[in-house]
N, C-alpha and C positions, 0 to 999 in steps of 0.2 A: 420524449425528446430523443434523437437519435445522437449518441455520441462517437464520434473519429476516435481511434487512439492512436496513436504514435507507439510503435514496439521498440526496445533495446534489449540484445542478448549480448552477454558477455561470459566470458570461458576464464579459468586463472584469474578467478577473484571471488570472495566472500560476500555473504549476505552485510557485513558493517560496509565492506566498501561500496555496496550499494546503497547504504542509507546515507552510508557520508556524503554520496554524491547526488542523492537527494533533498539533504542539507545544504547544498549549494546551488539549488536549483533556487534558491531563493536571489541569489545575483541576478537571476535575471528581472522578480519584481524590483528591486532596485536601481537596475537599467533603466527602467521602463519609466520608475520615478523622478531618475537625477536626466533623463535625455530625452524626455516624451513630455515634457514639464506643457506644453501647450495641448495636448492631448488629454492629459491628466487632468486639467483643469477645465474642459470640456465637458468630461466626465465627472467632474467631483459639484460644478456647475447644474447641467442639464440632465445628467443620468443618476446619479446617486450623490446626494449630498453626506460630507464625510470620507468618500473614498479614499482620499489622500491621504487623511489621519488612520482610516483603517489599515492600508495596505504598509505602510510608515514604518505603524505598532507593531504589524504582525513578525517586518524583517528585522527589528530594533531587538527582538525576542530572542533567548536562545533559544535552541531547536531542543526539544524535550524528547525523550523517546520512551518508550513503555512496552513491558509486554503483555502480550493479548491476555494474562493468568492477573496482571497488576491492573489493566486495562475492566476487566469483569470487576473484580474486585472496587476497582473507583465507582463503577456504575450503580454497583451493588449498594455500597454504602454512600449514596445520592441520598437514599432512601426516594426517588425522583418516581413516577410513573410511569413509566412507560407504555407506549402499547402496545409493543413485543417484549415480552419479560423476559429478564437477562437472567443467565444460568451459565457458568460453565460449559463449555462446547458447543455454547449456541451461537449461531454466524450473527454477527454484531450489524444491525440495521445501521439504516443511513440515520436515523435520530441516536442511537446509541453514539456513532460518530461524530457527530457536531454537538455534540453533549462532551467528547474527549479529543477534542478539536485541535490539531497540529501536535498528533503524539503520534507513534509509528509503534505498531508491536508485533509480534508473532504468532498466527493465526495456529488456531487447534487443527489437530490431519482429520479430523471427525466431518469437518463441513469444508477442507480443503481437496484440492486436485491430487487424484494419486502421483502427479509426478511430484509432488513438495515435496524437499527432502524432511525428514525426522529428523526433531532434534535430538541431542543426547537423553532429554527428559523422559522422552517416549511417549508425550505428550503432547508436544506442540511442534510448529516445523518451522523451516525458513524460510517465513512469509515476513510483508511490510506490509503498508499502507501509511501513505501520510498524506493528515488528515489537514483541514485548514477551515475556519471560519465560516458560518454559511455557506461552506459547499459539500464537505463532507470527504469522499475519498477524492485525492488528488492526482497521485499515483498509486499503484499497487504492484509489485515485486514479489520475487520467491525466488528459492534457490532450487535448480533438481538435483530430486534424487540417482545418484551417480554410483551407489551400490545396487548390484542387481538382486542381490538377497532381498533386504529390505522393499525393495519396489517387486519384486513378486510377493512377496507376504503382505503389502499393500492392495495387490489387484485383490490375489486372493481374499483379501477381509471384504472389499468394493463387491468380491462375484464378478469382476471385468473376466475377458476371457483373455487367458497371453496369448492364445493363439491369433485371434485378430489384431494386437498388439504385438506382432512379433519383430515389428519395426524398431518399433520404441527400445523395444528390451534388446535388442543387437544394437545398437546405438548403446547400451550401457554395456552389453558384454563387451563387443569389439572396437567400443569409441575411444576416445582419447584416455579415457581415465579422469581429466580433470573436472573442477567445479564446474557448473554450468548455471548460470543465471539471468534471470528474464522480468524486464520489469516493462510498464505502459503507463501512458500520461494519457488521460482523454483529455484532450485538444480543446472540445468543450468546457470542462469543467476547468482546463487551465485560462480560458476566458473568462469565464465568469469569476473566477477569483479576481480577475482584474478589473472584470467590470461588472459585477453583480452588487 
């Protein structure tokens, strides 16, 4: 399946402000619920019986958040099978996911993009996802890395060359200085939350 996604970049602001306001991206399956009501039931009729009570449950919930080290750790002790075995610093498949379904954590830099920032741990960085019921990632977010120390000692670990990146890294030497943050919604997958 091919997925659309919809980008957002924001400058002067943190990774929680970004989860908070994926926390509230749930207003709009509740739009959809209290002012789509003949659509809804189109849907909960002809296309999947239940949706109504599913979609209901999901925004009735509070929004849980996890991080990706608590995240392993739940999978771990599933005691569950999976068919990609879960390990510390392994990139969490889409079963892993809807196994820890509408929780948002912070991805390991091992199987992340060198621009994620590090977090203070020195292990994980400032990454999201949030997850949702049968579908798996919903969104997914990160903050960049905005120190140019840390992100050359990042390429350097990758073997990336800074010299064909030397865009990137002036953009951290002579950029603003501030945070910088960048999240995406596949388009897709926020369909199907509605109507899968």
């Amino acid at each position: 399946m091919h997925s659309f996604q919809v980008n957002d970049g924001s400058c002067l602001s943190n990774m929680q402000c970004v989860i908070d306001s994926e926390a509230e991206g749930y207003d709009q399956v509740k739009h959809v619920l209290e002012n789509c009501k003949e659509d809804m039931h189109f849907f909960n009729n002809s296309i999947e019986k239940g949706i109504i009570d599913r979609l209901s449950d999901m925004v009735e919930k509070s929004f849980l958040r996890m991080t990706y080290t608590d995240a392993v750790e739940l999978l771990l002790k599933s005691k569950k099978k999976f068919e990609f075995p879960v390990k510390w610093g392994c990139d969490l498949q889409s079963e892993h996911e809807r196994y820890v379904t509408e929780e948002a954590f912070g991805g390991c830099p091992n199987i992340k993009a060198f621009y994620m920032r590090l977090n203070d741990d020195g292990k994980t960085v400032a990454a999201m996802d949030m997850l949702v019921p049968r579908v798996g990632e919903l969104i997914g977010g990160s903050q960049r890395e905005e120190r140019l120390v840390y992100l050359d000692n990042r390429l350097d670990e990758l073997k990336l060359s800074k010299e064909s990146l030397w865009w990137y890294r002036d953009l951290r030497r002579y950029g603003t200085g501030c945070l910088h943050l960048k999240k995406g919604i596949s388009v897709v997958m926020w369909q199907l939350n509605v109507s899968y």
